[in-house]
N, C-alpha and C positions, 0 to 999 in steps of 0.2 A: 296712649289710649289702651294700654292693657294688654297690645298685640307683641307675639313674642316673631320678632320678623326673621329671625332663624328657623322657623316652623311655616314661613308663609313659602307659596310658589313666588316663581319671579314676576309670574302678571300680576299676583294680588301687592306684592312690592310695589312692582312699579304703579297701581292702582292706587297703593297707601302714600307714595311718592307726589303724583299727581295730585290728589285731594287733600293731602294734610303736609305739603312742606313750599316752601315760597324760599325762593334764592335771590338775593340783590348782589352782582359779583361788582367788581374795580371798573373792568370794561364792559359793555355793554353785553356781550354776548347773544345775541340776535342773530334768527337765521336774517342772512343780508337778502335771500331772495322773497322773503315776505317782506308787506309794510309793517310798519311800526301796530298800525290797527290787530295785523295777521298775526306778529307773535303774540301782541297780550291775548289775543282769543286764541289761540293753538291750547293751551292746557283744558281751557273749554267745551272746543271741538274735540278733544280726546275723552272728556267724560258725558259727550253726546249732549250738551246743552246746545235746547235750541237758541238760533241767532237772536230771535228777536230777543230775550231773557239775557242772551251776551251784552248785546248791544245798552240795554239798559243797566247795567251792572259797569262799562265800559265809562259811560258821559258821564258821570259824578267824579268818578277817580281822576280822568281827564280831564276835568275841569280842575280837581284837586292838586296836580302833580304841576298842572299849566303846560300839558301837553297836547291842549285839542287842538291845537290849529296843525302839530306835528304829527298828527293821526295818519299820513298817507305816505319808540323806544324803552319798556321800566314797566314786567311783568309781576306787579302784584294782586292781579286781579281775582286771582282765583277766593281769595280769601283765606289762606291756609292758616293753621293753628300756630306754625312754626315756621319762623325767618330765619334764612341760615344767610348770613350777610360778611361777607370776605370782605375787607377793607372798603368800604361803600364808599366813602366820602373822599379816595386814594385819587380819582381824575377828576376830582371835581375842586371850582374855586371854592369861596369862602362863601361867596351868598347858598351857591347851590348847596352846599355843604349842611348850611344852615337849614335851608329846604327841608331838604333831605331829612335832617335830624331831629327836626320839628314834626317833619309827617312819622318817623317810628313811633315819634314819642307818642303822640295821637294814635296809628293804631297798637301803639301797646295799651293805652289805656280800654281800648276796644275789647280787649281780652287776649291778643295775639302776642305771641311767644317771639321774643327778637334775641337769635345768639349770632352777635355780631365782635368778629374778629379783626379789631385794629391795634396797629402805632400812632392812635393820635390819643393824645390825652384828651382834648377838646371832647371829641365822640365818646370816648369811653366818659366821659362826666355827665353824660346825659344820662346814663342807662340807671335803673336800679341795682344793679350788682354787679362788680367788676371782679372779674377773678383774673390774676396775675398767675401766668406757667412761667415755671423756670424747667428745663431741662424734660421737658412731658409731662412734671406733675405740678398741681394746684399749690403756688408758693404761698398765696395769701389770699385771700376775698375780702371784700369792702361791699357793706351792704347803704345805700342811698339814706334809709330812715328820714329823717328831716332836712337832712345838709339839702343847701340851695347848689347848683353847679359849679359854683363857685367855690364852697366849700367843697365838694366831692372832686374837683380838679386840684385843691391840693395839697387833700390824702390822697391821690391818684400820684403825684408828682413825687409825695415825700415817702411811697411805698418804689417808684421807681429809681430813688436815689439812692431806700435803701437797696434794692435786688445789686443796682449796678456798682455798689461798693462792695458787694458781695455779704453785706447782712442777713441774717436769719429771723424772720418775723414769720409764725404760723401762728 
C-alpha cells in the first residue's frame, strides 16, 4: 500500500500488521485461555471495534467455516488485504483440506491476497500462481491462465520432477 515499513514506528507496524495481514498457520495457534469466539475477535478488540459491529462481522464467517456451534478456532475475521498461510491444509484431512481450499479460493476472488506456503501439490493447484524456490531463489513460476486444477497439478508435478532431477527451467 505504498508504506515503506522501514520508515514506520513499531506501533504504526504493528497497526499496519493488525489491519492489513491475516495468518492461517499448520496448527491452530490460539491463545488456549480464550474461547474460540475470544481469539477471532482479539484483532478487533485491538483496533477498538465496537462488539456489536464484531459480532455481526463474526456469524456469516461462522456460518461459512461451519464453526458456530464451536464458538465457545481460524482467525480470518479481520478482513485483511493479505494471507500469509504456512502449510494450511498440513493437520487437516482431505475433506477439511478441501474446505479449506475452496474457502481461499472464494475469498481470493473477494479481492484478498493469499501467499500460501506448502508441499502439497493438491493446494498449490488451486492457487493462481505457483512460484517454485530452490535454494532461496525463485526457480520457476507457473501462472493458472485457463488450465483447470487438474491441469495446473501437472505442470506443478512435472516442474517438481524437473527441480528434483536437478534441471534448470527459468
Amino acid at each position: 500500500d505504498g508504506n515503506n515499513l522501514s520508515k514506520l514506528k513499531e506501533s504504526q507496524i504493528s497497526a499496519f500488521r493488525r489491519d492489513n495481514l491475516g495468518f492461517v498457520f499448520q496448527d491452530f495457534n490460539l491463545l488456549d485461555t480464550f474461547t474460540l469466539e475470544d481469539n477471532i475477535y482479539l484483532p478487533l478488540v485491538l483496533a477498538g471495534m465496537p462488539y456489536k459491529k464484531m459480532h455481526d462481522r463474526l456469524v456469516p464467517i461462522a456460518e461459512r467455516l461451519g464453526i458456530s456451534a464451536l464458538l465457545k478456532k481460524y482467525p480470518l475475521i479481520t478482513n485483511p488485504k493479505l494471507i500469509l498461510a504456512d502449510e494450511p491444509t498440513g493437520a487437516l484431512d482431505s475433506k477439511a483440506s478441501d474446505e479449506l481450499l475452496s474457502l481461499f479460493s472464494e475469498i481470493n476472488r473477494t479481492g484478498q491476497t493469499i501467499v500460501m506456503v506448502t508441499h502439497s501439490v493438491k493446494a498449490a493447484s488451486t492457487a493462481g500462481r505457483v512460484l517454485f524456490i530452490r535454494d532461496g531463489e525463485v526457480f520457476h513460476q507457473i501462472y493458472r491462465g485457463n488450465d483447470t486444477d487438474e491441469q495446473l497439478y501437472q505442470k506443478i508435478s512435472d516442474t517438481l520432477t524437473l527441480l528434483a532431477t536437478g534441471g534448470d527451467r527459468r
